[in-house]
C-alpha positions in Angstrom: -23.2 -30.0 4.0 -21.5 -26.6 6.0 -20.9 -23.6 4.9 -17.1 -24.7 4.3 -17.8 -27.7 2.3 -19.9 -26.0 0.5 -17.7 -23.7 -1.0 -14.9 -26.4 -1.5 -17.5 -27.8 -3.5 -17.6 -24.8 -5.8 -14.0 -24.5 -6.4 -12.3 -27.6 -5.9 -12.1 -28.8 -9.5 -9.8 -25.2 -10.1 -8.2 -25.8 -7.4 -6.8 -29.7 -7.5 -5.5 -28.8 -11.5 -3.9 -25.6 -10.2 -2.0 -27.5 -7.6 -1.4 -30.7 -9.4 -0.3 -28.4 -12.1 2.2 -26.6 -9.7 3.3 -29.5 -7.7 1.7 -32.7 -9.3 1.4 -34.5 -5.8 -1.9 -35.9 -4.9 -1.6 -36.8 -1.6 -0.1 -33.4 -0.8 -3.1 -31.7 -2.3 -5.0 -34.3 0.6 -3.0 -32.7 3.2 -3.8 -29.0 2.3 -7.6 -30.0 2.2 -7.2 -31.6 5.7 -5.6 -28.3 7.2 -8.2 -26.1 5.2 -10.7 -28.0 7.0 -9.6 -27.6 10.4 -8.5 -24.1 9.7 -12.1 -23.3 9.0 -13.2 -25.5 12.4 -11.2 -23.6 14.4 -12.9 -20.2 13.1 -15.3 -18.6 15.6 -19.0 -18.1 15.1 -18.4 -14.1 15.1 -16.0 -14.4 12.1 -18.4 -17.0 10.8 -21.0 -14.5 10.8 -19.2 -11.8 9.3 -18.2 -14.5 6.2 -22.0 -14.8 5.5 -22.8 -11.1 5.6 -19.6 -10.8 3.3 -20.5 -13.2 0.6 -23.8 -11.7 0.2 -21.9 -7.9 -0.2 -18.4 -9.4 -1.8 -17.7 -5.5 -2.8 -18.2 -4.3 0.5 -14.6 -2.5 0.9 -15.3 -0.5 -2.5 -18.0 1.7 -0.6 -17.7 5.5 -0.7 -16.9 5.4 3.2 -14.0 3.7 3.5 -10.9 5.2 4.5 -8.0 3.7 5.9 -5.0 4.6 8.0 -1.8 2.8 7.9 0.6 3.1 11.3 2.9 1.0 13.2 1.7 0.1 16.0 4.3 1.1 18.7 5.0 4.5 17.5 0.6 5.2 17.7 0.5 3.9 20.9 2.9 1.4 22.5 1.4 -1.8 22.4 -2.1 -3.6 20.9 -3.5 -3.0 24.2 -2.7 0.4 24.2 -4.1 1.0 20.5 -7.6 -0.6 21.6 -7.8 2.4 23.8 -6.9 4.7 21.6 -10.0 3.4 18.7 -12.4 6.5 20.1 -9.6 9.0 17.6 -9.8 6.9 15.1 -13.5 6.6 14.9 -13.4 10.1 15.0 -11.8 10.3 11.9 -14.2 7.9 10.2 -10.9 5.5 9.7 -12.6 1.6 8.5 -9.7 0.3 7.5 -6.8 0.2 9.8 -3.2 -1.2 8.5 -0.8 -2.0 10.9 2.8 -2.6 10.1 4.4 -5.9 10.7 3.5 -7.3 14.3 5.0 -10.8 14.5 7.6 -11.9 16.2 11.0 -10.2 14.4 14.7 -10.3 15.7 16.2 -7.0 17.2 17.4 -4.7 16.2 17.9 -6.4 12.3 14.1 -6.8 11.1 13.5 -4.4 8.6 10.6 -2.6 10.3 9.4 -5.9 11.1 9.1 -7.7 7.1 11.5 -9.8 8.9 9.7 -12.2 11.0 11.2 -15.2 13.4 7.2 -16.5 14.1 4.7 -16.4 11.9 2.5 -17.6 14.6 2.6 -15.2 17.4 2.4 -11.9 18.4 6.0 -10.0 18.9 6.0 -10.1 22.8 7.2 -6.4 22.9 3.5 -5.1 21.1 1.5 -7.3 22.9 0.2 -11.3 22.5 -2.3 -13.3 20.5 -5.0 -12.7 22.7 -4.6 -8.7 22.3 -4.3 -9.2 18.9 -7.6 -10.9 18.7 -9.3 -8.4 20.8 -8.2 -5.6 19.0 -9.8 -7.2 16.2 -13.3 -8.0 17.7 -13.3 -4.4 19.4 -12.6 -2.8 15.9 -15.3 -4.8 14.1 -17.6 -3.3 16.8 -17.0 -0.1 15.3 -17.5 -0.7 11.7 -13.5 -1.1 11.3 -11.8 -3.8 9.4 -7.9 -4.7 10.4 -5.1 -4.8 8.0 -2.0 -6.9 8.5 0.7 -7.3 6.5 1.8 -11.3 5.5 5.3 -11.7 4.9 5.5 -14.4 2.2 8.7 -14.1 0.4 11.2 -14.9 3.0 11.8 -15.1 6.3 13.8 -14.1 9.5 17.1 -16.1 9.1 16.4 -16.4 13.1 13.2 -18.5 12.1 13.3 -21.9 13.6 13.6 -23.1 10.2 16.5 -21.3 9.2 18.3 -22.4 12.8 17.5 -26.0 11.8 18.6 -25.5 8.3 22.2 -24.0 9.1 22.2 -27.0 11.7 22.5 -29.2 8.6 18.6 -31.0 8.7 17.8 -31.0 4.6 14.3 -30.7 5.1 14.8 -27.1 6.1 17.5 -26.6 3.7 14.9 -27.8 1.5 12.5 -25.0 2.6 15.2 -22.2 1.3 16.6 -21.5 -2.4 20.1 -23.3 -1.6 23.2 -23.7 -3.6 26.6 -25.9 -2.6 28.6 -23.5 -4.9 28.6 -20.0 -6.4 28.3 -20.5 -10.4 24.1 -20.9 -10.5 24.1 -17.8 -7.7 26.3 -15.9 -9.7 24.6 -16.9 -13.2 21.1 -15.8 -11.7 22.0 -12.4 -10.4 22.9 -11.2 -14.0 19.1 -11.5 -14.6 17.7 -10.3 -11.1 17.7 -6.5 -10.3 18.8 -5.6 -7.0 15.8 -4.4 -4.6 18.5 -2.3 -2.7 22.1 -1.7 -4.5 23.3 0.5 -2.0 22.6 -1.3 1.3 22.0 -4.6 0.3 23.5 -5.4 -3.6 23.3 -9.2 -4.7 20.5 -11.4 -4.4 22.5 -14.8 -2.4 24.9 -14.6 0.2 27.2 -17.4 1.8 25.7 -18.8 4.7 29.3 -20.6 6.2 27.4 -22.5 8.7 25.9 -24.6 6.0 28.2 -23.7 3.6 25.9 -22.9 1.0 24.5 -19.9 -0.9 21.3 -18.9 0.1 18.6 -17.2 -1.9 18.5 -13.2 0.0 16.7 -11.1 -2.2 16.0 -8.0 0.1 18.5 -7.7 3.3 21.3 -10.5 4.2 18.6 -11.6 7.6 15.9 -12.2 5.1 16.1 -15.5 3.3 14.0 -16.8 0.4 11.4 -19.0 0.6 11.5 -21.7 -1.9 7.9 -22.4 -3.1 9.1 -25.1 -5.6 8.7 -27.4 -2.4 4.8 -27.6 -0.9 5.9 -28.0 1.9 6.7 -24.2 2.2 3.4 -23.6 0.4 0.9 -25.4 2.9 3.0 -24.1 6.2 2.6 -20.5 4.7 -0.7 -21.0 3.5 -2.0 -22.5 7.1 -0.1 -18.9 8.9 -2.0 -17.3 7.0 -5.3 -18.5 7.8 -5.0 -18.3 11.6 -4.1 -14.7 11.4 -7.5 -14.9 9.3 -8.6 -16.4 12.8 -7.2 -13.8 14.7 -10.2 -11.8 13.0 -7.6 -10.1 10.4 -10.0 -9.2 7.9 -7.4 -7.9 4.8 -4.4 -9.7 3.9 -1.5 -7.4 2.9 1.0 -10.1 0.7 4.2 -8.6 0.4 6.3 -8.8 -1.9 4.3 -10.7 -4.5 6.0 -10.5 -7.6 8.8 -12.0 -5.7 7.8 -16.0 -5.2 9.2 -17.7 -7.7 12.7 -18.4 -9.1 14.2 -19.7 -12.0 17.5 -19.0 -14.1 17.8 -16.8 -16.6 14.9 -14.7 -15.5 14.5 -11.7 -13.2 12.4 -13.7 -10.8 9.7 -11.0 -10.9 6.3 -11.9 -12.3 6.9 -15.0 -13.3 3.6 -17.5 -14.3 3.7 -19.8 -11.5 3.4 -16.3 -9.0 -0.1 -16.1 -10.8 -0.6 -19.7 -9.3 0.1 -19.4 -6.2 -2.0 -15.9 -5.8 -4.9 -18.1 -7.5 -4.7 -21.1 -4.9 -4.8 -18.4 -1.9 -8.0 -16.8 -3.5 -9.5 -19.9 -3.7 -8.5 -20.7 -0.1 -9.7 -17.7 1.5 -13.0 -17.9 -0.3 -13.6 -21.6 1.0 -12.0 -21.0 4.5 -13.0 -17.2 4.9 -14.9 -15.0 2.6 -14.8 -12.3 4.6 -11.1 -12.0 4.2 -9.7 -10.2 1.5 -6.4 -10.4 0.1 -4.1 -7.4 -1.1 -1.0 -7.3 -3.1 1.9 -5.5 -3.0 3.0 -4.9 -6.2 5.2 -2.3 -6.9 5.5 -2.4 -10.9 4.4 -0.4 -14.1 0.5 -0.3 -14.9 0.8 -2.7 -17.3 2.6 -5.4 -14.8 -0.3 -4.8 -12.8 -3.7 -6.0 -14.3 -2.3 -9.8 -13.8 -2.0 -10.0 -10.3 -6.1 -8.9 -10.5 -6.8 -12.3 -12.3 -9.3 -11.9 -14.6 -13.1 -11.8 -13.4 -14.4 -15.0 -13.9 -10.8 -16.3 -12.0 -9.4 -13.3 -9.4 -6.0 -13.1 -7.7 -5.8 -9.7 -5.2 -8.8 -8.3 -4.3 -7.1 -4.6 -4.4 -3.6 -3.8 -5.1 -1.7 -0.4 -3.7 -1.4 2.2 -6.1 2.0 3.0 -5.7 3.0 4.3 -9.7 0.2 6.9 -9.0 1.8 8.2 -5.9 5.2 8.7 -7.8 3.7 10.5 -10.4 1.6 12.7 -8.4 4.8 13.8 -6.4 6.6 14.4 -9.5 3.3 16.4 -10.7 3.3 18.8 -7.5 7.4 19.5 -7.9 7.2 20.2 -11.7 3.5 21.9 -11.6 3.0 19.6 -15.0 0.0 17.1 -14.8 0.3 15.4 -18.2 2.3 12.6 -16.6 -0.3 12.2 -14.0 -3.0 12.5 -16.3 -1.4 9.6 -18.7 -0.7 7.4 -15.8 -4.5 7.6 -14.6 -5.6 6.9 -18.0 -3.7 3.5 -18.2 -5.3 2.5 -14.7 -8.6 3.4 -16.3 -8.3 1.4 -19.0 -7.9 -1.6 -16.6 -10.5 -3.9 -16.0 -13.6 -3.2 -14.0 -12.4 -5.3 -10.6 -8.9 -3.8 -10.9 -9.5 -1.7 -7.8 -6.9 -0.2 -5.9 -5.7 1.7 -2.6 -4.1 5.0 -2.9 -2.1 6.9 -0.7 0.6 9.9 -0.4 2.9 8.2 1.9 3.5 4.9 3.6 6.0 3.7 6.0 8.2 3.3 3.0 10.3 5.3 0.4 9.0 7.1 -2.7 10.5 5.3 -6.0 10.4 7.2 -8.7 9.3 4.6 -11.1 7.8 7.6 -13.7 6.9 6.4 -17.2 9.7 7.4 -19.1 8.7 6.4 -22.5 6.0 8.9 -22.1 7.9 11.6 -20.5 10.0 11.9 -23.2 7.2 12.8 -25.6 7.1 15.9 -23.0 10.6 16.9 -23.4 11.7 15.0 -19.7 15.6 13.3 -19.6 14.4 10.2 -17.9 17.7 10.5 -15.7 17.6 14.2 -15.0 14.0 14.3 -13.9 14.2 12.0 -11.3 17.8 13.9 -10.5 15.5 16.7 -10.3 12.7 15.0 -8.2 14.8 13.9 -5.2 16.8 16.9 -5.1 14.3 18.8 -4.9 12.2 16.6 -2.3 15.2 16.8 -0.1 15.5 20.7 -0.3 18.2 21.1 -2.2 17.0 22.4 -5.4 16.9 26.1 -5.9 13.6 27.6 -4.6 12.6 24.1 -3.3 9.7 24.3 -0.2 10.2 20.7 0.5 12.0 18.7 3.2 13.4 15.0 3.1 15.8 12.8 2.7 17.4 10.6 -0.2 17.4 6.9 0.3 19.5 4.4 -1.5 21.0 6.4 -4.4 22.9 4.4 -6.5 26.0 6.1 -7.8 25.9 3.7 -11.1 22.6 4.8 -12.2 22.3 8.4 -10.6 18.7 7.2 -8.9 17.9 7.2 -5.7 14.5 7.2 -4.4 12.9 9.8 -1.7 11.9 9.8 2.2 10.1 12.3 4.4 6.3 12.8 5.9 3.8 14.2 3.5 3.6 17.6 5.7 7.4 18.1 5.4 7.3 17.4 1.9 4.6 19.8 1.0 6.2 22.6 2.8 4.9 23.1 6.0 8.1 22.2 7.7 10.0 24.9 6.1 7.6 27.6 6.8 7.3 26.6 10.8 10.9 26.5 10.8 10.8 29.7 9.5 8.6 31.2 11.4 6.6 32.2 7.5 2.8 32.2 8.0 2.4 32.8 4.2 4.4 29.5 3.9 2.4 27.5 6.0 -0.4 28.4 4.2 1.0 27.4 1.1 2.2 24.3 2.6 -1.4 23.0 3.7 -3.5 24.1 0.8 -0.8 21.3 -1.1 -1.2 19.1 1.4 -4.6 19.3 0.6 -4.9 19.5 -2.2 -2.9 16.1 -2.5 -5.1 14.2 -0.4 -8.4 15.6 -2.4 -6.8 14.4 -5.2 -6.7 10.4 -3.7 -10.2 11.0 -2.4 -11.1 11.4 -5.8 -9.9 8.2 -7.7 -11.1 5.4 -8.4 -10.5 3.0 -5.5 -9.8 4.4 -1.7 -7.9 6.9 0.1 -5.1 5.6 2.7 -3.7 8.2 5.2 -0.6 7.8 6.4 -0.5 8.3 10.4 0.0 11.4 11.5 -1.1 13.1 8.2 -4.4 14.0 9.6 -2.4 16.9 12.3 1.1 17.4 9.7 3.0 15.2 11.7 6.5 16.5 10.0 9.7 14.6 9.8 11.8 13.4 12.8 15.8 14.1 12.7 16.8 12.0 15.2 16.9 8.7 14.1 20.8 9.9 12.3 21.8 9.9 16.6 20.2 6.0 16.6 23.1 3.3 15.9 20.6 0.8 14.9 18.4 3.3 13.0 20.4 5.7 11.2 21.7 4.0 8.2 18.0 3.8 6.8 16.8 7.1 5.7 13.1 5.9 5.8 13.5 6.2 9.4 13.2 10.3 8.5 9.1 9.5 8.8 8.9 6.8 10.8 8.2 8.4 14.3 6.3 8.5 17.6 3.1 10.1 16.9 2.7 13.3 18.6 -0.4 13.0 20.7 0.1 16.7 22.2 0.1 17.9 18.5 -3.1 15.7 18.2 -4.9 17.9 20.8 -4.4 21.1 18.8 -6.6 20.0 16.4 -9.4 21.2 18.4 -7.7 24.7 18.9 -9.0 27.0 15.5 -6.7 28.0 13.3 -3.7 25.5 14.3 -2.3 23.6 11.6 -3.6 20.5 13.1 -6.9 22.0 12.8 -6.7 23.0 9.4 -5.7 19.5 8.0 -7.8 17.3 10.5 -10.8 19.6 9.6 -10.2 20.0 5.8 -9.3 15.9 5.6 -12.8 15.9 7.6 -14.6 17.7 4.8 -13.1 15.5 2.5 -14.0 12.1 4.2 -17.8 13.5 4.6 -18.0 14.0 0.9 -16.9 10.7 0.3 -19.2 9.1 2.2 -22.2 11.2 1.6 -22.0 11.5 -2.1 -23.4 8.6 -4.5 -20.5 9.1 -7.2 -18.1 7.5 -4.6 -20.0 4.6 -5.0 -18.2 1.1 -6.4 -20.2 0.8 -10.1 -19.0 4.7 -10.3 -17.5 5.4 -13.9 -14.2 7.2 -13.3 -12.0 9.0 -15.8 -9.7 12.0 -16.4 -10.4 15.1 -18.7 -9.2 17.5 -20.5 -9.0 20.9 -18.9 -6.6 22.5 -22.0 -4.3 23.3 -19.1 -1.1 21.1 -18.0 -1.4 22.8 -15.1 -4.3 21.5 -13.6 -5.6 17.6 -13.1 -9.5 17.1 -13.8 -11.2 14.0 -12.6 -14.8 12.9 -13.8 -17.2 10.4 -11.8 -20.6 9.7 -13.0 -23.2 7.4 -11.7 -27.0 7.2 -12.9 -27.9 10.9 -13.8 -25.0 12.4 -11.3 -21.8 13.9 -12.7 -18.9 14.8 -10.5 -16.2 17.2 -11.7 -13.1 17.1 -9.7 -10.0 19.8 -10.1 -7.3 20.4 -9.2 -4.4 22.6 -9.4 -0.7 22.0 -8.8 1.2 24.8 -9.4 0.9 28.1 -6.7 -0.3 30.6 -9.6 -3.9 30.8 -10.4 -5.1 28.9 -13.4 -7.6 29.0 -15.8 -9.4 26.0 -17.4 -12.0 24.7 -20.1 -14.0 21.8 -19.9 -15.4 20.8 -22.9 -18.7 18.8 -23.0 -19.6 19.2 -19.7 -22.6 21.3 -19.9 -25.1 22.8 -17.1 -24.9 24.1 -13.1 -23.6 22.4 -11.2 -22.7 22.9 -7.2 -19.5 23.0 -6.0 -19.4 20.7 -2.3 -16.4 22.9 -1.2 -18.0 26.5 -1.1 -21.8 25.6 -2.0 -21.5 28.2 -4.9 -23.5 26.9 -8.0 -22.8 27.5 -11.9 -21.6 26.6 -15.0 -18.2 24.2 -14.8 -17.1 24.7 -18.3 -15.2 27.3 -17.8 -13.0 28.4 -13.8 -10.8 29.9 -12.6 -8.3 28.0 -9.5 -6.4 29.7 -7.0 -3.1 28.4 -6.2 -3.2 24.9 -5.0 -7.2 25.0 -5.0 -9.3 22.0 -5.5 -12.8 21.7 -6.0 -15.5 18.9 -6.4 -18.9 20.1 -8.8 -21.6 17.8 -8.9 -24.7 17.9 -11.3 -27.5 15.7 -10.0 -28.9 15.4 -13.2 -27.9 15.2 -16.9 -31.0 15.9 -18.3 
């Protein structure tokens, strides 16, 4: 018996009722074991390897080392090949997990910065082929790294050979799409389904003429639905998957989970047969290739989160973004007021043990402002006018605002809109270099900071966002770009700056105040035993809204993490936590009971033991 049928051993008996549940076809459930099987004989002895080592240390992307980067790869460095010779900076920076934006083969210009993909199956030929992609991957594992690619499960190009051989009439591609001969079902459904983007993209089906049908386009009119009703879609999705697996892509980024599954009368978001389906691909993974984990992107409430974990005996995602988090912290640095931050932490804590997630400032995408707003009434906030508040003031309009960005989609019904821009720009290091304000600038990096030292110290792991690490600020001239400037996001997309890079090594740059102080940060993380996975993690109370603390303990060591967010100094109480401790930014040592922050400061304190 091999290691593969081994493992299908272990789980087949979950995963036949799952299927049969799902799609009650027998023989189709003989076909997906057939392609599992060949999926796994056409996986090299390297990955093999790796899949051994992994299943003896299943929790080997919780350690207190990992720190990940996410980038696309053309603006970093061209091409695959070119990013291979570019690993040396990110070694440097200690980076072990690397995210890359979409790579496969997406129409131009329409592809949605590349979630819209013509080829599940191949490299796009302008960043480079298969055979790069495969030794990038080899050459990163060499160096301790693990690559992160994003799998675009919800829909496809409506270039994608199946959608060309569905609008040429065949039904079995039809059949592959959420379809409609006529509008009243379409119609009917969108009362239920909120709109992803209601400024540039309302409605959720369009009319395809060339068919003459309504298709299923939940995110832009070039993206169409998958239909997962038929198995079909699920087994050719499923099989993509696993050769990028083969590639030697070691995490699994599934967009657009929530997303999967339709039916009337619903919002087609988190339905039970999306549970399912996230099941099955665990299962898959773990029988194909252990070594490969599988994260969701689930952009939802805290509540709507714990599901797409599974439960521990039966797991879903392996680690889920941490987008709510990131909201709330941005609304904690503009209002100076932590209680909303502190509240949202508390409901992730309350989570099961293997919820675990990734958390990160910025990402290629927008900042929603999906705040809590049952509980920020209880603190006096108009659910409406806050978030008026928050993108105003993120796009530097609000009075005495230090920050710089863009809106992106507002919706003139609702008054929302959500908010774009490059962590530096946003923490006010733009203004202050355009400005020519040294105090500024100062101000501007001891947030920026301060931000990241507050990700470094959740539970979970830190992402940066490329170019964070040298305040890579916003880029202007996408509004001059025909095909660009209608999408605001495009504000942080941009070329990274290697000349800027260099400056990191000159003292007292910008550059080398971030690179060095993310440094410090990183080295702490990795160093420290309270960073560890089976680390208890919790917030407490400081008796100050201004100022966030966070608690770690593992065996006899206690961590004490603060932070404040506002640019006066602040004074905080601690109760219960008793004894010296040292702090691991300035090596002083004391009581922790009782401090005083400057503005913006952060600091770590750790107590090696209790007694």
């Amino acid at each position: 018996m091999n290691a593969f049928e081994r493992r299908l051993k272990d789980r087949q008996d979950e995963l036949d009722w799952l299927y049969m549940e799902l799609y009650n076809r027998r023989e189709s459930l003989a076909a997906l074991k057939e392609m599992m099987a060949d999926c796994y004989s056409q996986r090299g002895m390297g990955l093999r390897r790796l899949d051994s080592r992994r299943e003896k240390d299943p929790l080997w992307y919780c350690r207190g080392n990992m720190l990940g980067m996410t980038m696309y790869t053309d603006l970093f460095a061209g091409d695959l090949a070119g990013l291979e010779k570019r690993l040396d900076y990110l070694t440097r920076q200690g980076i072990t997990y690397l995210h890359l934006m979409p790579l496969l083969k997406m129409p131009h210009p329409d592809n949605d910065g590349g979630y819209a993909v013509e080829d599940f199956g191949q490299v796009d030929p302008a960043l480079g082929t298969n055979e790069d992609l495969s030794r990038l991957t080899a050459a990163m594992r060499r160096r301790g790294m693990s690559l992160c690619l994003d799998f675009v499960i919800n829909h496809t190009a409506d270039t994608h050979q199946w959608a060309m051989r569905a609008k040429a009439g065949e039904q079995e591609y039809i059949d592959r799409y959420i379809c409609y001969d006529t509008p009243e079902i379409p119609r009917e459904m969108e009362r239920t389904i909120p709109d992803v983007f209601p400024e540039t993209a309302p409605g959720s089906f369009l009319y395809q003429p060339e068919m003459g049908k309504y298709v299923c386009s939940s995110f832009h009119p070039y993206q169409w639905d998958l239909n997962y009703k038929n198995p079909v879609v699920f087994h050719e999705m499923t099989a993509a998957m696993l050769r990028l697996a083969n590639l030697g892509v070691e995490v699994l980024r599934i967009d657009a989970v929530p997303y999967l599954w339709k039916e009337m009368g619903t919002t087609c978001r988190n339905l039970p047969q999306v549970h399912t389906i996230m099941r099955m691909l665990r299962l898959i993974t773990e029988t194909v290739c252990p070594g490969v984990i599988l994260k969701g992107e689930v952009v939802m409430a805290p509540r709507e989160l714990a599901p797409y974990f599974g439960t521990a005996e039966k797991p879903e995602c392996h680690i889920l973004y941490n987008s709510s988090t990131m909201a709330t912290q941005w609304s904690a640095l503009a209002s100076g007021d932590v209680r909303q931050l502190k509240h949202q932490l508390d409901d992730l804590h309350s989570l099961p043990a293997h919820c675990r997630f990734v958390n990160y400032l910025r990402c290629h995408d927008d900042i929603g402002w999906g705040l809590n707003e049952a509980y920020g009434r209880t603190l006096g906030m108009d659910p409406v006018e806050h978030k008026k508040y928050l993108y105003t003031f993120f796009e530097g309009s609000f009075p005495g605002s230090w920050a710089r960005g863009e809106r992106y989609n507002y919706d003139p019904r609702t008054q929302d809109a959500r908010s774009c821009g490059t962590t530096a720009s946003l923490c006010g290091i733009e203004k202050g270099c355009a400005e020519g304000d040294q105090d500024q600038i100062d101000l501007g990096i001891r947030r920026d900071l301060m931000m990241h030292a507050v990700i470094a110290a959740m539970a979970g792991f830190p992402m940066l966002s490329s170019g964070d690490e040298i305040g890579q600020l916003n880029g202007y001239d996408y509004h001059d770009d025909p095909d660009r400037r209608e999408d605001s996001r495009n504000l942080h997309r941009t070329p990274f700056c290697w000349e800027n890079a260099e400056k990191r090594l000159t003292p007292g740059t910008v550059q080398q105040r971030l690179w060095d102080g993310l440094g410090r940060l990183e080295a702490l993380r990795a160093e420290e035993g309270c960073f560890g996975p089976d680390a208890w993690v919790t917030t407490w109370d400081t008796h100050n809204p201004h100022v966030l603390a966070l608690l770690r303990r593992r065996g006899e060591e206690t961590l004490v993490c603060l932070f404040n967010f506002t640019g006066d100094r602040q004074e905080v109480a601690l109760d219960g936590v008793e004894g010296r401790f040292t702090d691991l930014i300035t090596g002083e040592e004391g009581p922790c009971s009782s401090r005083e922050l400057e503005p913006y400061q952060y600091c770590f304190c750790l107590q090696r033991s209790r007694a």
